[in-house]
DSSP file (Angstrom, degrees, kcal/mol; ACC not computed):
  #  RESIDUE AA STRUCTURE BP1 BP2  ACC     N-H-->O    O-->H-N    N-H-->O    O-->H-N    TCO  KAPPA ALPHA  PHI   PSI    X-CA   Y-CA   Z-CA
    1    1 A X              0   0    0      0, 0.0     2,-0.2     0, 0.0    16,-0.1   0.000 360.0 360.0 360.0 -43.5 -166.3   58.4  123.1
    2    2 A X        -     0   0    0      2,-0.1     2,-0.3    11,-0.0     8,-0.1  -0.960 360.0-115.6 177.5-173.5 -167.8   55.5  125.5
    3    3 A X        +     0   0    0     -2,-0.2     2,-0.2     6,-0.1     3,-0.1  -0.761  40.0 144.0-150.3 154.7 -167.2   53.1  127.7
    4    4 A X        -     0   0    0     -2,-0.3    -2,-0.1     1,-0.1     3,-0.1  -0.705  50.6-116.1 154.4 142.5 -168.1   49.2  127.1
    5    5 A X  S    S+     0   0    0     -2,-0.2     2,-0.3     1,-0.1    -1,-0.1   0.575 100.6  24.7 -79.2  -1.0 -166.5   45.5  128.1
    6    6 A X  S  > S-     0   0    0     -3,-0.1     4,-1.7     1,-0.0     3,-0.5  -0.998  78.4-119.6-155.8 161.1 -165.9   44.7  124.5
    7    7 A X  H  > S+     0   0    0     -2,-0.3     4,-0.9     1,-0.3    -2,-0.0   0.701 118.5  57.2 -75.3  -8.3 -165.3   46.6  121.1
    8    8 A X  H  > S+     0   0    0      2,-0.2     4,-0.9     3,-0.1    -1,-0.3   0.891 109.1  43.9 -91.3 -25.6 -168.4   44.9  119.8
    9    9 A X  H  4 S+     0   0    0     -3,-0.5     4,-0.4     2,-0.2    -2,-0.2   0.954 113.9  52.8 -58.2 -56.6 -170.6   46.6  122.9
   10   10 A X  H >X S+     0   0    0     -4,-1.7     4,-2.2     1,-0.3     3,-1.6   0.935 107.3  48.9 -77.2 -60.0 -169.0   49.8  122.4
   11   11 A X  H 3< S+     0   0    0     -4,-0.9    -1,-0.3     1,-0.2     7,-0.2   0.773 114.2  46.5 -29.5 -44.8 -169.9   49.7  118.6
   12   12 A X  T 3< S+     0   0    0     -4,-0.9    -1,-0.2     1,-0.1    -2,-0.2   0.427 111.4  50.5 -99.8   4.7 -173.6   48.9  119.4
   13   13 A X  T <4 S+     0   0    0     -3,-1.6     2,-0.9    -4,-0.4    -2,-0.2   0.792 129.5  21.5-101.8 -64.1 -173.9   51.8  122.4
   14   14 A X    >X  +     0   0    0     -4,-2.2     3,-1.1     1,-0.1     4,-0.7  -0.727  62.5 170.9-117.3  96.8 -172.5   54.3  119.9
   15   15 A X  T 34 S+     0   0    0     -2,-0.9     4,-0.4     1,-0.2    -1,-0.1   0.727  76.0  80.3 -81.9 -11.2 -172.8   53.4  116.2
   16   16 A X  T >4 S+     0   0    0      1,-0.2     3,-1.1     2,-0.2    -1,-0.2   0.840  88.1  60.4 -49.5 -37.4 -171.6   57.1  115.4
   17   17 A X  G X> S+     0   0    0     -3,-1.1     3,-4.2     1,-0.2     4,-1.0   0.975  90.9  78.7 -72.1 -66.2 -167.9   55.2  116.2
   18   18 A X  G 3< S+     0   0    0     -4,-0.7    -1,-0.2     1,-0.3    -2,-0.2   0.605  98.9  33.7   8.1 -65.5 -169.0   52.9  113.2
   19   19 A X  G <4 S+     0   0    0     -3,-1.1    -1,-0.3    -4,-0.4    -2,-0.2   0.230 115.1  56.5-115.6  33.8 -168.0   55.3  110.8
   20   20 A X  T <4 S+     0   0    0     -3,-4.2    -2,-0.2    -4,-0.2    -1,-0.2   0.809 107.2  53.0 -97.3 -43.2 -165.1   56.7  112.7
   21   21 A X     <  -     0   0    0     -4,-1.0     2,-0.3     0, 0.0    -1,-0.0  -0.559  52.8-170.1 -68.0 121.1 -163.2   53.2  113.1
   22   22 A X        -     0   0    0     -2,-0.2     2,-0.3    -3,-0.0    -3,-0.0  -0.948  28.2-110.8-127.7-172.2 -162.0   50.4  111.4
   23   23 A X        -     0   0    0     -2,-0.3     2,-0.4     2,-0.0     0, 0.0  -0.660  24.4-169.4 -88.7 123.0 -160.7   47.1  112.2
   24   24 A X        -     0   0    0     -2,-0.3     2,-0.6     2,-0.0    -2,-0.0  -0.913  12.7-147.0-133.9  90.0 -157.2   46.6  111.5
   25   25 A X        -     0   0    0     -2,-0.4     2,-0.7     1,-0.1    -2,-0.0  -0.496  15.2-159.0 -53.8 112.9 -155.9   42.6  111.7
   26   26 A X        -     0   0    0     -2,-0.6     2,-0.4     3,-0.0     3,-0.1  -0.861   9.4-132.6 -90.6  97.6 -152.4   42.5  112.9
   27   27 A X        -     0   0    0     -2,-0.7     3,-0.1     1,-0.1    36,-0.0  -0.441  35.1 -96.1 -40.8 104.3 -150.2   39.3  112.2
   28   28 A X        -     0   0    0     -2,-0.4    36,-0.2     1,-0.1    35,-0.2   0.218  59.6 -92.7   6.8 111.3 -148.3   37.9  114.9
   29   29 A X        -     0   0    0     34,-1.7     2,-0.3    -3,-0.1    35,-0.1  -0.120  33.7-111.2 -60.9 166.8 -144.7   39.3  114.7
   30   30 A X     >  -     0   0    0      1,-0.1     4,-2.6    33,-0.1     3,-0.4  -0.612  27.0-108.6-100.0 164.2 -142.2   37.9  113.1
   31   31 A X  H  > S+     0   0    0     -2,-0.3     4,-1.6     2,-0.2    -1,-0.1   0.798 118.5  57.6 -43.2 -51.2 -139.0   36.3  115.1
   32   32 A X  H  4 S+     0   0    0      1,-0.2    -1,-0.2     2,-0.2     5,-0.2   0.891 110.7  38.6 -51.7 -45.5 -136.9   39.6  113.5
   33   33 A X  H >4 S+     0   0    0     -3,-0.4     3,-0.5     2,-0.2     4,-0.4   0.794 112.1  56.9 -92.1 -18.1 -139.1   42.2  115.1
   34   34 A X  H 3X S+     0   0    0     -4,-2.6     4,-2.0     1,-0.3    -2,-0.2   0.918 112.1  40.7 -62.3 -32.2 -139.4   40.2  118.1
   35   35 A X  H 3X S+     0   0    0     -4,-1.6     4,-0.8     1,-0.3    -1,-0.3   0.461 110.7  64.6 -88.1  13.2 -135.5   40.3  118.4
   36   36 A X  H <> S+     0   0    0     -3,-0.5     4,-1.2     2,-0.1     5,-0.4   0.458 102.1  49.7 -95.3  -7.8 -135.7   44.1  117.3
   37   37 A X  H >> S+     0   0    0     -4,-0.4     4,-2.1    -5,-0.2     3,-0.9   0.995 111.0  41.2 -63.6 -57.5 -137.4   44.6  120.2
   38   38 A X  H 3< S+     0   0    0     -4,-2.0    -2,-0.1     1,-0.3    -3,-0.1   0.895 114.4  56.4 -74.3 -47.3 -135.1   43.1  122.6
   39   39 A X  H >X S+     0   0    0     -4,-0.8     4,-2.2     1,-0.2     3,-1.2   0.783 105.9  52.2 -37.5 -44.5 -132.0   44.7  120.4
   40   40 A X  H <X S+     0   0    0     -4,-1.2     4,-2.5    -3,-0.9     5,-0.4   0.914 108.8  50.4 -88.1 -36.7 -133.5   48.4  120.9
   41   41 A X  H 3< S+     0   0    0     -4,-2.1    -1,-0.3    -5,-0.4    -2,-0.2   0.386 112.3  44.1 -78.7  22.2 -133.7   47.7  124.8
   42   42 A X  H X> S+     0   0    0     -3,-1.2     3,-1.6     4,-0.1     4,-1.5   0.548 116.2  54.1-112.0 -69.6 -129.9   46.5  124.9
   43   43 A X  H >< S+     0   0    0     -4,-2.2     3,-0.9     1,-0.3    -2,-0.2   0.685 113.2  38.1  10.6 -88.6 -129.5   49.8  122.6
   44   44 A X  T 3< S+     0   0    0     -4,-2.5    -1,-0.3     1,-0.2    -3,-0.1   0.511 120.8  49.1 -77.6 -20.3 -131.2   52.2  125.0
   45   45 A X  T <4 S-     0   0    0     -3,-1.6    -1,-0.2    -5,-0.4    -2,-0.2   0.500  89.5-130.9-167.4  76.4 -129.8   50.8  127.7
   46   46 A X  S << S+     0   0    0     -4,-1.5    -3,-0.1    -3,-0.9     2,-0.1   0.410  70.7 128.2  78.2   5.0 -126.3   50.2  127.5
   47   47 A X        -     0   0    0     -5,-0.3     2,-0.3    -6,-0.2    -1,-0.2  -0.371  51.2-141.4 -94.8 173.4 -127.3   46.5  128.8
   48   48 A X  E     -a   86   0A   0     37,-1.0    39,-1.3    -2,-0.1    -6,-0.1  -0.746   6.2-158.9-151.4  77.9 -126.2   43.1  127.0
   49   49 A X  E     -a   87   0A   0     -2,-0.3    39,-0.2    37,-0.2    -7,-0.0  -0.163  28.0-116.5 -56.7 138.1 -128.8   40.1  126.7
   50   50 A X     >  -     0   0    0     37,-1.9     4,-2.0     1,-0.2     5,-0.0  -0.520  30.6-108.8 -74.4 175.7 -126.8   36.2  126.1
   51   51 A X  H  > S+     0   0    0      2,-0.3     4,-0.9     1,-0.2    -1,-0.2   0.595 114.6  52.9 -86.4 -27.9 -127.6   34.7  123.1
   52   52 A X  H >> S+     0   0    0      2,-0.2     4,-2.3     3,-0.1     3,-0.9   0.986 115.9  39.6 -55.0 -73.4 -129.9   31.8  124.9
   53   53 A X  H 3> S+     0   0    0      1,-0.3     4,-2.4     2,-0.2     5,-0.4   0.906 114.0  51.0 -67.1 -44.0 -131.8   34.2  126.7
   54   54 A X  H 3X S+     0   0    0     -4,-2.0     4,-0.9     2,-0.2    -1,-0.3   0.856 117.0  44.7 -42.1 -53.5 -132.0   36.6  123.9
   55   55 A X  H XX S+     0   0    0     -3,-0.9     4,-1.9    -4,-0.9     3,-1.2   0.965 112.2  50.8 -34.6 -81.1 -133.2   33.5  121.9
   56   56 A X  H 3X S+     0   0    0     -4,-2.3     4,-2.1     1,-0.2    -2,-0.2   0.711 105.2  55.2 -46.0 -30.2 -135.5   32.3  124.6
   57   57 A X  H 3X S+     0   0    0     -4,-2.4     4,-1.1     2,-0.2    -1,-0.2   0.891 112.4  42.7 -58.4 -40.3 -137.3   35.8  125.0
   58   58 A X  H XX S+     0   0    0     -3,-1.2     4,-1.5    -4,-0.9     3,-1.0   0.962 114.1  53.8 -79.3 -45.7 -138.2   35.9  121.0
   59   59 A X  H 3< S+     0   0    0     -4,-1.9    -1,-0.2     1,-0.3    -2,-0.2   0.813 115.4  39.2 -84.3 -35.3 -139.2   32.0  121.4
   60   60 A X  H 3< S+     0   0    0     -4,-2.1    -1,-0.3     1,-0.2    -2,-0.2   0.525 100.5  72.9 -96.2  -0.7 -141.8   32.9  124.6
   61   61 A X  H X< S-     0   0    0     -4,-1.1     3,-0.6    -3,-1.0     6,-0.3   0.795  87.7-151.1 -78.3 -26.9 -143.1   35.9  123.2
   62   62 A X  T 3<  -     0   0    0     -4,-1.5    -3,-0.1     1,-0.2    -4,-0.1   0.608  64.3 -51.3  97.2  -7.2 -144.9   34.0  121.0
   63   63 A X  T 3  S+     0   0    0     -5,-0.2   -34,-1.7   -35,-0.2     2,-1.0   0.216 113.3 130.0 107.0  -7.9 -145.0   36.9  117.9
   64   64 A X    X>  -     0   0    0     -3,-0.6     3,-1.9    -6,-0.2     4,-1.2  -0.648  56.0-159.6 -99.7  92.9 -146.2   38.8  120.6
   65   65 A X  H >> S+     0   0    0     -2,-1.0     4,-1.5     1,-0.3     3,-0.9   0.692  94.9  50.5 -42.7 -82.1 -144.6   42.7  121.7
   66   66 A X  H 3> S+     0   0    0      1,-0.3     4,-1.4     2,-0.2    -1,-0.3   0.424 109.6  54.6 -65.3 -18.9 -145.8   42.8  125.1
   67   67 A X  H X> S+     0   0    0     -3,-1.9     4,-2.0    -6,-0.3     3,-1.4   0.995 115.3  36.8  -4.1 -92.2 -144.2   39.3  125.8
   68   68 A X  H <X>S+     0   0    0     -4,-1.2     4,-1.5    -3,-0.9     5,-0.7   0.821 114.1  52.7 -67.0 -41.9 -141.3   40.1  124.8
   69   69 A X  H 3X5S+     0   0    0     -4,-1.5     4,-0.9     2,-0.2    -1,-0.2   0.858 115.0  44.8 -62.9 -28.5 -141.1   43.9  126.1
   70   70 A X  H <<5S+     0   0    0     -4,-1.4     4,-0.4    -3,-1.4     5,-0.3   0.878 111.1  52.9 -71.7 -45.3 -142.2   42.7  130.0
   71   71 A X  H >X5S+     0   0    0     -4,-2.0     4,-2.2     2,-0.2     3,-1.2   0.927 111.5  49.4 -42.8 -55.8 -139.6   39.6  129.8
   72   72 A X  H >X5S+     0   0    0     -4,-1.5     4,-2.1     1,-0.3     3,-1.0   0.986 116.0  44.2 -39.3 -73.2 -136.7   42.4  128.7
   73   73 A X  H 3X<S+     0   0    0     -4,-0.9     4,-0.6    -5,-0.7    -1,-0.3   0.340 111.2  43.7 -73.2  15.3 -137.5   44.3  131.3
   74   74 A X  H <> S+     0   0    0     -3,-1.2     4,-1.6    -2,-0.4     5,-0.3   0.540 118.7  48.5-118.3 -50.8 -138.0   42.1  134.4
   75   75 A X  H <X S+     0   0    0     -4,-2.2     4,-0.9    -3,-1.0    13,-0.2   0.843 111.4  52.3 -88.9 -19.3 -134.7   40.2  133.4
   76   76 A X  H >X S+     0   0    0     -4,-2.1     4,-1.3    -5,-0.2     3,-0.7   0.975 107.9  51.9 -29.8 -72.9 -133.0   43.9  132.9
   77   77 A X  H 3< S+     0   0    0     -4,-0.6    -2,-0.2     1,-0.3    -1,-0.1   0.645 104.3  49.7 -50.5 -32.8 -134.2   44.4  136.2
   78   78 A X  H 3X S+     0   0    0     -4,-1.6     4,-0.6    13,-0.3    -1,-0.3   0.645 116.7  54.5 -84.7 -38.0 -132.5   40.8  137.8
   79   79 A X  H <<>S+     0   0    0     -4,-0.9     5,-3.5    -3,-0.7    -1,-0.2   0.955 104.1  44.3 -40.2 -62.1 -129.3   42.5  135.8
   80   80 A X  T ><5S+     0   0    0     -4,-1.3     3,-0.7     1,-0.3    -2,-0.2   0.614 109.4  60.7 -93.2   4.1 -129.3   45.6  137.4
   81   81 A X  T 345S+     0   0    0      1,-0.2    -1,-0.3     3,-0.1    -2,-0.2   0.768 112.3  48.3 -55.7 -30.1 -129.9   43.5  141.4
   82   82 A X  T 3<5S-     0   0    0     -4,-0.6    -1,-0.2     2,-0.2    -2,-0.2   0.141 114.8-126.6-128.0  22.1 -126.7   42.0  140.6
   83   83 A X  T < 5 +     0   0    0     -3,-0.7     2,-0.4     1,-0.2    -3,-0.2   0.612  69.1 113.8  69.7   4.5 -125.1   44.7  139.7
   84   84 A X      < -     0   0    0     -5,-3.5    -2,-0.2    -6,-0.2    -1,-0.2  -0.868  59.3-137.3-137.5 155.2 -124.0   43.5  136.3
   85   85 A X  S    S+     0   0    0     -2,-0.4   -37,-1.0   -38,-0.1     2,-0.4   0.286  78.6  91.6 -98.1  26.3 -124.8   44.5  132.5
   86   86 A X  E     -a   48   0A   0     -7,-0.2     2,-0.4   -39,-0.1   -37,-0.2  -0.984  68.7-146.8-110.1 153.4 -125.2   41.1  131.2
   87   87 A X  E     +a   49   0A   0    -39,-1.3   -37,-1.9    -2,-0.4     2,-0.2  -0.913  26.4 175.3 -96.6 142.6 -128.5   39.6  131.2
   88   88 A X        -     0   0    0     -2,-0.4     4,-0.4   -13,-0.2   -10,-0.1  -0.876  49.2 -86.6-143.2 174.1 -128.3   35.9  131.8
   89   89 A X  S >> S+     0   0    0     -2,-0.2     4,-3.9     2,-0.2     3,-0.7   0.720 124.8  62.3 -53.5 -25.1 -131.0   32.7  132.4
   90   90 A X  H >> S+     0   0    0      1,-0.3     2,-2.1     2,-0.2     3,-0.8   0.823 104.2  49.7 -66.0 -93.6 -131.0   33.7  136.3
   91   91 A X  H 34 S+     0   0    0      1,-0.3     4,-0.4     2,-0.2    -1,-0.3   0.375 114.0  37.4 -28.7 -17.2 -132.3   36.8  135.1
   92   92 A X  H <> S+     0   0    0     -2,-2.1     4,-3.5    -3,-0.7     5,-0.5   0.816 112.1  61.3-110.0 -48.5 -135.3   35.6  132.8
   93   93 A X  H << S+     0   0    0     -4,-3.9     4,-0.3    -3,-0.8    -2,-0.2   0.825 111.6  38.5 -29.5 -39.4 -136.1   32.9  135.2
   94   94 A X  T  X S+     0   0    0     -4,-0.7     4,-2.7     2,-0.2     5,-0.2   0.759 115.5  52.7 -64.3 -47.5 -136.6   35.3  137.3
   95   95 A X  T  4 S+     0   0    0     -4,-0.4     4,-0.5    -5,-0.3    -2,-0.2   0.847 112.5  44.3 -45.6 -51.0 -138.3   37.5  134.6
   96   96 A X  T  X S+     0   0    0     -4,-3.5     4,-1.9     2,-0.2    -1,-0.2   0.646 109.5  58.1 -92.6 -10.8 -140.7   34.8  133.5
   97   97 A X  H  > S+     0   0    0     -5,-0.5     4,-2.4    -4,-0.3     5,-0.2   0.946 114.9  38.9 -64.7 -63.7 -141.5   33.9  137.6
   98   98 A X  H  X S+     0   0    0     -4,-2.7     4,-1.3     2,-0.2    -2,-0.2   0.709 111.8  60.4 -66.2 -16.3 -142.7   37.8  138.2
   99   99 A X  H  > S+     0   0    0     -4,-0.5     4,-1.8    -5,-0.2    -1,-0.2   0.972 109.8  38.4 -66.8 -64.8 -144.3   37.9  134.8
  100  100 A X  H  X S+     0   0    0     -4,-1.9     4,-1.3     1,-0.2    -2,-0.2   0.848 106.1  64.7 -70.9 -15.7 -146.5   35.3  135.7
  101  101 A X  H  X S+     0   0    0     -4,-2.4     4,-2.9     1,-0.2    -1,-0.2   0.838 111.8  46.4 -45.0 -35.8 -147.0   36.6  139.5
  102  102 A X  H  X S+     0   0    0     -4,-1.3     4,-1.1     1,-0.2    -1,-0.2   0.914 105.6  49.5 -82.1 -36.9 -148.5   39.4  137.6
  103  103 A X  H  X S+     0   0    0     -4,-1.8     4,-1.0     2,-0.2    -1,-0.2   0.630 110.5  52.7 -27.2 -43.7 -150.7   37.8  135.1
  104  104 A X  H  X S+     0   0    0     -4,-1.3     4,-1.7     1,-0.2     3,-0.3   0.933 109.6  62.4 -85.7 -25.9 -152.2   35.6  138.2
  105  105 A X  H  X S+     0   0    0     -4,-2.9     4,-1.4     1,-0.2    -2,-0.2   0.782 107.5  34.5  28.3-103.4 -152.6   39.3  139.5
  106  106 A X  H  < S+     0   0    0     -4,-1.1    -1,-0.2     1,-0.2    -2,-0.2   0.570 112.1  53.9 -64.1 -26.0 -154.6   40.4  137.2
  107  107 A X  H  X S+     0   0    0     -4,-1.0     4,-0.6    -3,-0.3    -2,-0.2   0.444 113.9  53.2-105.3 -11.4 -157.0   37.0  136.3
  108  108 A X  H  X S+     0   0    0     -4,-1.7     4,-2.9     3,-0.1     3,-0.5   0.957 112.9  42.6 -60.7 -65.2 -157.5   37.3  140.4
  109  109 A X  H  < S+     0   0    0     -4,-1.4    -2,-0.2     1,-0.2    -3,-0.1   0.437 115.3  47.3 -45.5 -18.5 -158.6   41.0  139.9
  110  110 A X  H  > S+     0   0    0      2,-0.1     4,-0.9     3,-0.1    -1,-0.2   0.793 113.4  49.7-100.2 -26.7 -160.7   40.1  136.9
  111  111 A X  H >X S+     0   0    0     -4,-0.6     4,-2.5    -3,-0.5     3,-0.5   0.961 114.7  41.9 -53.1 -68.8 -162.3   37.1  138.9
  112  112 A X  H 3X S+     0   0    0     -4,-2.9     4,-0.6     2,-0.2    -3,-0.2   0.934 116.1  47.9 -68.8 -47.1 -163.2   39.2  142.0
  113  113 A X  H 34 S+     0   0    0     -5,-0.3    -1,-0.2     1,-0.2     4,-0.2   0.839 118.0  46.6 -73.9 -15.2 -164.5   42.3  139.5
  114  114 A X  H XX S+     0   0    0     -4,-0.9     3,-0.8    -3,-0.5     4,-0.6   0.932 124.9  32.1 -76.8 -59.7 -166.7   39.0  137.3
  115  115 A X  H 3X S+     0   0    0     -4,-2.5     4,-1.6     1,-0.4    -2,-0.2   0.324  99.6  73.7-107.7  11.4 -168.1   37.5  140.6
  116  116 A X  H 3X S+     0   0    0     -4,-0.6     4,-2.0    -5,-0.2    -1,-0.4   0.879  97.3  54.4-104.9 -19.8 -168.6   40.5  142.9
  117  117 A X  H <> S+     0   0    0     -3,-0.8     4,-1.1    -4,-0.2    -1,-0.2   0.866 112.9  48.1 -68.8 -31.9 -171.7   41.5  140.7
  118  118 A X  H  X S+     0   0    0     -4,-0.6     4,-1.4     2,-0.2    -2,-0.2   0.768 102.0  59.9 -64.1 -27.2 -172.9   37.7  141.5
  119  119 A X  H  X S+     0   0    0     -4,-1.6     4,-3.4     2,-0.2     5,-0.3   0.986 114.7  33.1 -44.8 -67.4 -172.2   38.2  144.9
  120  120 A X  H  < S+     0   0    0     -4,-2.0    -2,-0.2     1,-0.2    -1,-0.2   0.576 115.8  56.2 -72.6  -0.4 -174.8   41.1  144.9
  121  121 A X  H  X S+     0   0    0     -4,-1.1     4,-2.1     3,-0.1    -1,-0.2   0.651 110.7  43.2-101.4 -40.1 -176.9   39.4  142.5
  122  122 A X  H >< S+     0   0    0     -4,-1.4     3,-1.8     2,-0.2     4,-0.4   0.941 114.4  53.5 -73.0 -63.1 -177.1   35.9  145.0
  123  123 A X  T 3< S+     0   0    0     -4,-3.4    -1,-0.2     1,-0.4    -2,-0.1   0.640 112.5  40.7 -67.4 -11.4 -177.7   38.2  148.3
  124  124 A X  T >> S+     0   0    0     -5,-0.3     3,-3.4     1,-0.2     4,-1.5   0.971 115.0  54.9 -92.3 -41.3 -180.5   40.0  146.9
  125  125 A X  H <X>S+     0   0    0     -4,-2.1     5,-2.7    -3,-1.8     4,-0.6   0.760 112.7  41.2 -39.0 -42.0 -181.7   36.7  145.4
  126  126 A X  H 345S+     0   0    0     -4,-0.4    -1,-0.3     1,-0.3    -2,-0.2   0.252 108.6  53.2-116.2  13.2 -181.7   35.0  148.7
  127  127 A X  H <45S+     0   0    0     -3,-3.4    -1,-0.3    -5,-0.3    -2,-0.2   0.471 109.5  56.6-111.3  -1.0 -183.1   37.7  150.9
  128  128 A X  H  <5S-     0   0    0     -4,-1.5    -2,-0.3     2,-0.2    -3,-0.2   0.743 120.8-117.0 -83.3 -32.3 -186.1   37.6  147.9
  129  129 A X  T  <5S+     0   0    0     -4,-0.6     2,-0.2     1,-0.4    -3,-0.2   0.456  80.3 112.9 113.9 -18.5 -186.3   33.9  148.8
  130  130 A X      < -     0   0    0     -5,-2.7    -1,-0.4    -6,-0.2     2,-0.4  -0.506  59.4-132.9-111.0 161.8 -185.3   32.7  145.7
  131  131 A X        -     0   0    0     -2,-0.2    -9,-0.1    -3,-0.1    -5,-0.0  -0.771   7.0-131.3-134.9 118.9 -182.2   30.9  145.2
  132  132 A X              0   0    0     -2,-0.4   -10,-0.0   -10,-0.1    -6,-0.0  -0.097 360.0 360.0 -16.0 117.5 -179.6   31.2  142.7
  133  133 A X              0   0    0    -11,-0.0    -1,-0.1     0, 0.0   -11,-0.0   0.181 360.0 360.0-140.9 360.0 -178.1   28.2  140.8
């Protein structure tokens, strides 16, 4: 349908989407569906979180699925290094280390894709003469 950095841009390029759309507020999940999360990925596969970490995953997701669904699966992964089907706190430490490696990742990659139009925006400025502030 279109392309645009935010849903309100996107809205205002193609107002046909207006009456295609709406806006649907989503609550924070609750502490049950966070641990239903974690429950269907010991489920599906055959793995066995402890009752701390299990805890701690619902407590840093924050109400929040993709929290909780990257933590699983990072501290899964630290499981299946070590050869063993329990997940334990080595494993989420580990979990919550790579999580944020990825996070700083992305907010690098969103930095360099925000400033590299300022980049070209100072050089032309300053071969104009003018300088940029």
């Amino acid at each position: 349908a279109g392309l645009a950095d935010d849903v309100r841009h996107l809205f205002n390029d193609h107002p046909s989407l207006q009456r295609a759309m709406i806006t649907v507020p989503l609550p924070p999940m609750t502490d049950e569906e966070i641990d239903g999360i974690v429950a269907a990925g010991e489920a599906k596969s055959g793995l066995r979180f402890d009752d701390p970490v299990r805890r701690s995953i619902v407590a840093l997701a924050r109400g929040l699925p993709y929290p909780a669904q990257l933590l699983s699966l990072f501290a899964a992964h630290g499981a299946l290094a070590r050869q063993s089907g329990v997940i334990e706190r080595s494993d989420l430490r580990d979990a919550v280390r790579r999580a944020g490696d990825q996070a700083d990742a992305a907010l690098r990659d969103a930095y360099d894709l925000a400033v590299e139009g300022d980049d070209a925006a100072s050089s032309t400025a300053t071969r104009r003469g003018s300088r940029n502030i």
